[in-house]
C-alpha distance (Angstrom), angle and dihedral (degrees) to the residues before:
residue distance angle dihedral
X1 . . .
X2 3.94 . .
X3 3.63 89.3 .
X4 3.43 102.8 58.6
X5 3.94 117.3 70.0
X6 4.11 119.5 -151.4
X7 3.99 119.2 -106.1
X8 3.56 95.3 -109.3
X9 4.76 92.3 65.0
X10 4.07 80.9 58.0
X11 3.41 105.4 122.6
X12 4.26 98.1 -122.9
X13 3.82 102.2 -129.6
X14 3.85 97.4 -144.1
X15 3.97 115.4 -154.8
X16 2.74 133.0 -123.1
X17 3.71 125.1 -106.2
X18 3.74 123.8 -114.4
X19 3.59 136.4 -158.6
X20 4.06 124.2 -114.3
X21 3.77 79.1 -120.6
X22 3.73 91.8 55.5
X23 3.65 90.7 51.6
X24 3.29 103.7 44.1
X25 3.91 93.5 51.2
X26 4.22 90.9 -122.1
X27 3.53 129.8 131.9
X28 3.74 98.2 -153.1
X29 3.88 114.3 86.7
X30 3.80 110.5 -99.5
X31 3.50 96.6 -171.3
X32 3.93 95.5 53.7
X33 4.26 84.7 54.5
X34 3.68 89.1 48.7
X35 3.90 92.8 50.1
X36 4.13 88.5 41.9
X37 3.69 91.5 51.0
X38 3.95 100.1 38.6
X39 4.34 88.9 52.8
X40 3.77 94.1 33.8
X41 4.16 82.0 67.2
X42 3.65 90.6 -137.1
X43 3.58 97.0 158.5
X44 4.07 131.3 -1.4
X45 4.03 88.9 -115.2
X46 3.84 135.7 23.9
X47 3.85 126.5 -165.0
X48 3.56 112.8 -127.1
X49 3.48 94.1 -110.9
X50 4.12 100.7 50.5
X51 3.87 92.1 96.6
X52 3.52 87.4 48.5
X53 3.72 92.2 59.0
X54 3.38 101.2 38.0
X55 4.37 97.1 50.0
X56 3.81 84.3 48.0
X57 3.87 85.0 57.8
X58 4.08 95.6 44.6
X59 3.67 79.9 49.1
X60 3.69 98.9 47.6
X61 4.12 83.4 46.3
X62 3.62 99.5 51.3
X63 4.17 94.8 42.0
X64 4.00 83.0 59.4
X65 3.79 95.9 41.5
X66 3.66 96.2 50.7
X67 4.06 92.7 43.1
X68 3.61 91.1 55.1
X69 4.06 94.5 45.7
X70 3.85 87.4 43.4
X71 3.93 82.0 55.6
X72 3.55 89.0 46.6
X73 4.01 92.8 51.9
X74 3.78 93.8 41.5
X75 3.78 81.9 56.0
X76 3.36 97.6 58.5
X77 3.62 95.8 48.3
X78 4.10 94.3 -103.1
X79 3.80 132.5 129.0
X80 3.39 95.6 -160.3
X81 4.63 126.4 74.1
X82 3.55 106.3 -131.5
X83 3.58 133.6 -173.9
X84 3.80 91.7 -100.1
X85 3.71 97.2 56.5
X86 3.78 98.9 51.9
X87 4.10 78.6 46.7
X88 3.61 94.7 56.4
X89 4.33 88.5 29.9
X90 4.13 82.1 68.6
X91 3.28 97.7 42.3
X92 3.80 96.7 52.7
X93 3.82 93.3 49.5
X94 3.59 121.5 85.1
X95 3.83 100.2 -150.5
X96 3.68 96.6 35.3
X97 3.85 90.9 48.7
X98 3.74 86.2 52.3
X99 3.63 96.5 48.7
X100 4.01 95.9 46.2
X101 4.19 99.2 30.4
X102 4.17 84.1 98.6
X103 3.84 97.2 50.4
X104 3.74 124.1 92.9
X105 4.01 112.5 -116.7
X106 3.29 130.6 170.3
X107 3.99 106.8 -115.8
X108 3.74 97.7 -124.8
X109 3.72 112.6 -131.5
X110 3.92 114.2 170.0
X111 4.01 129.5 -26.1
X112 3.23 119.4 -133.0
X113 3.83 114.4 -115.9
X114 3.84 118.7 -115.8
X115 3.93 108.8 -117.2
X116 3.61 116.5 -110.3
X117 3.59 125.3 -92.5
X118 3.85 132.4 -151.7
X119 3.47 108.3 161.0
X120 3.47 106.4 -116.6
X121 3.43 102.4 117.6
X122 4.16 138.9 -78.2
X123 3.65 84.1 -64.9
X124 3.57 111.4 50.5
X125 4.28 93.9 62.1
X126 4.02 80.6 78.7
X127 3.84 82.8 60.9
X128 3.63 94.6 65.1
């Protein structure tokens, strides 16, 4: 029996820890919901898996939001999402209007454009 070694010299191959996120297969931070909800005092209790539901739903949410304003954008000929297509992206939809027609947005009426930059120093954008 010198060949064979007893359970306890296995080396114990510890694993490695995964996020809620990771395990539920969403992108949005579970654990940041579950801290939100737990010190907004929401509710007296929460089940463990409340945040769980409720990031997959933000997620759900913001997947359809930003498909309909990248619609919107590829619409209007742009590669870019700006502010104004996820505006008019709500206002098109029928649920979405619905669910956000209460809310308090700011109607979005023209972004400013960033000044150009060409590295020359604080001086040189009065050049251009």
């Amino acid at each position: 029996m010198r060949g064979r070694r007893s359970p306890w010299h296995y080396r114990r191959h510890g694993r490695h820890s995964l996020s809620r996120s990771m395990r539920a297969e969403l992108q949005f931070p579970v654990s940041r919901v579950d801290r939100l909800l737990r010190g907004g005092r929401f509710a007296q209790r929460l089940s463990s898996s409340t945040p769980i539901f409720l990031t997959g739903v933000l997620e759900y949410l913001m997947a359809n939001i930003l498909e309909l304003a990248g619609q919107e954008a590829r619409n209007n000929n742009k590669m870019h999402i700006t502010p104004e297509h996820v505006q008019r992206a709500l206002g098109n939809h029928q649920h979405l209007s619905r669910l956000f027609e209460d809310s308090t947005r700011p109607q979005v009426e023209g972004v400013p454009q960033p000044r150009r930059w060409c590295g020359l120093g604080p001086r040189a954008n009065s050049l251009i």
